[in-house]
N, C-alpha and C positions, 0 to 999 in steps of 0.2 A: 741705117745708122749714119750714114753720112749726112741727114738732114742736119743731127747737132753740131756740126762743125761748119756749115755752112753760113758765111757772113753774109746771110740776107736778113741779120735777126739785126733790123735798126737801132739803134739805143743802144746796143748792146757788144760796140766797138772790142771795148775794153777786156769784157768776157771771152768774146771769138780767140781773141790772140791768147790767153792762159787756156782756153780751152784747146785749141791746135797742140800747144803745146804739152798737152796732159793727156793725150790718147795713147798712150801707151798701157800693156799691160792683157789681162786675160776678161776684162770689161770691154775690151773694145773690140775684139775676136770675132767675127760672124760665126756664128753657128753652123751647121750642117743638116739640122734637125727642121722641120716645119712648123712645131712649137717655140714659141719663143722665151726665151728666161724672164726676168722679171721684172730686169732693167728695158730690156727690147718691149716690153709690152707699155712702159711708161714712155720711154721714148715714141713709140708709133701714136698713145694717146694724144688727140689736142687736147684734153681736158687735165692736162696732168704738167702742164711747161712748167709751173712753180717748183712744183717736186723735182723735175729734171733739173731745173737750175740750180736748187738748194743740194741735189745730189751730188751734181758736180763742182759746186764751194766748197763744199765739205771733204769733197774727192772722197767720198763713201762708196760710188761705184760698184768697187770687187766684191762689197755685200752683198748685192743684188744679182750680183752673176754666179756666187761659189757655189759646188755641186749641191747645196739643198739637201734635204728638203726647204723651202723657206716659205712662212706665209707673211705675206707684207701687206700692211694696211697702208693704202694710197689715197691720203686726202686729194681732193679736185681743186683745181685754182679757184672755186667759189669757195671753198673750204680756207684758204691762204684767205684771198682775200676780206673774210670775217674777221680777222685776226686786226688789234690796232694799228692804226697807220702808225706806217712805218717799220712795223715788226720784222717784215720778210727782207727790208731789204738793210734793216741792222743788222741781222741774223747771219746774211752771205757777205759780209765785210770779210776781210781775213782774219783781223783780231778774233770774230768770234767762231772762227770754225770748229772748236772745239765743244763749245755749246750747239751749235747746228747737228753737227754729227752725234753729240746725246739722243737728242730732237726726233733726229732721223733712226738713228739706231735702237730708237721706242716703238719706233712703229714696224719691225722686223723682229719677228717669232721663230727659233728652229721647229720645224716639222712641217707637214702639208696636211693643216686644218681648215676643214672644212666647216660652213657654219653649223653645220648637224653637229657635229664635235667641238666646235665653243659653246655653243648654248649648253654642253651639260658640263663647262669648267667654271671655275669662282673666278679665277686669275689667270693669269698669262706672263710666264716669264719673258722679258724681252730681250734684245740683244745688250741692251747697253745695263742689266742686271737689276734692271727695275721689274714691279709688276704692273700690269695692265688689269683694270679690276672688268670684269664682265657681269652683265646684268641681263634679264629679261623683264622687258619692262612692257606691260600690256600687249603681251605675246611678242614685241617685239627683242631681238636681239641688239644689246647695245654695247660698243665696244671702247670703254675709259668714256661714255658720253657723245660717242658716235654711231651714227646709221652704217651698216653696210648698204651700199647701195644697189655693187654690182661685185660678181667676182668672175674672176677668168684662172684657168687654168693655165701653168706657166711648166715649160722643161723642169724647173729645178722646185717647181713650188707652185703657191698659188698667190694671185693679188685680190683682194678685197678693197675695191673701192668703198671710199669713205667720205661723209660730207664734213667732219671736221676733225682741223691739225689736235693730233694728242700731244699734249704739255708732259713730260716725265715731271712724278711729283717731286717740290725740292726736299731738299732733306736739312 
């Protein structure tokens, strides 16, 4: 856990110093356990730094850590970077943390689902009170138009890696 705090992230001055300052709290705790939560499992990924970053603009963190159960769908920074220039990094401004943290709190489920147990639901209620519509599509399972790609088992939950960011629909 101490790699996110550490200023060897070039470019990324500005963020190191709100992030020093923002480690407090029961997201930033080491565990005791040799599984890791759900945040610890994004954090260790390299394929996951967009997510990490937008997690912590949003200062969503404690979602990722509360006892769970939780299944989080974790886009890949190939998945971010699909998204129009510029998107991600209008997204972690401060003005819009409030839309980021929708964003994010779309792709967080209470319970620990398994893909055997989405593929036989329609939808998916999410954290931020939306639904997530699930399909199978040519045997495939697909989640709001996303691949699962990989999934890991988490202390509090599970992550399903995903190859793209889900949009909560507007209203």
């Amino acid at each position: 856990m101490s790699a996110c705090t550490s200023s060897s992230d070039s470019g990324n001055s500005s963020s190191t110093t709100a992030e020093s300052i923002e480690r407090t709290g029961q997201a930033f705790i080491e565990a005791e356990t040799e599984t890791p939560n759900c945040l610890q499992i994004a954090l260790g990924s390299p394929d996951h730094k967009t997510l990490v970053a937008a997690v912590q603009a949003a200062q969503v963190e404690n979602a990722l850590v509360n006892v769970g159960p939780l299944t989080v769908f974790a886009p890949t920074d190939a998945a971010f970077a699909a998204l129009p220039e510029g998107t991600v990094e209008n997204l972690v401004k401060p003005e819009n943390k409030a839309v980021l943290a929708d964003i994010l709190k779309y792709h967080v489920t209470p319970g620990n689902l398994s893909t055997d147990i989405i593929t036989k639901l329609k939808k998916l209620g999410q954290a931020n009170d939306k639904d997530l519509q699930i399909e199978v599509v040519d045997g495939k399972l697909m989640i709001g138009g996303a691949n699962i790609i990989a999934s890991v088992k988490a202390s509090n939950g599970v992550v399903h890696v995903i190859d793209k960011v889900l949009l909560p629909p507007t209203e």
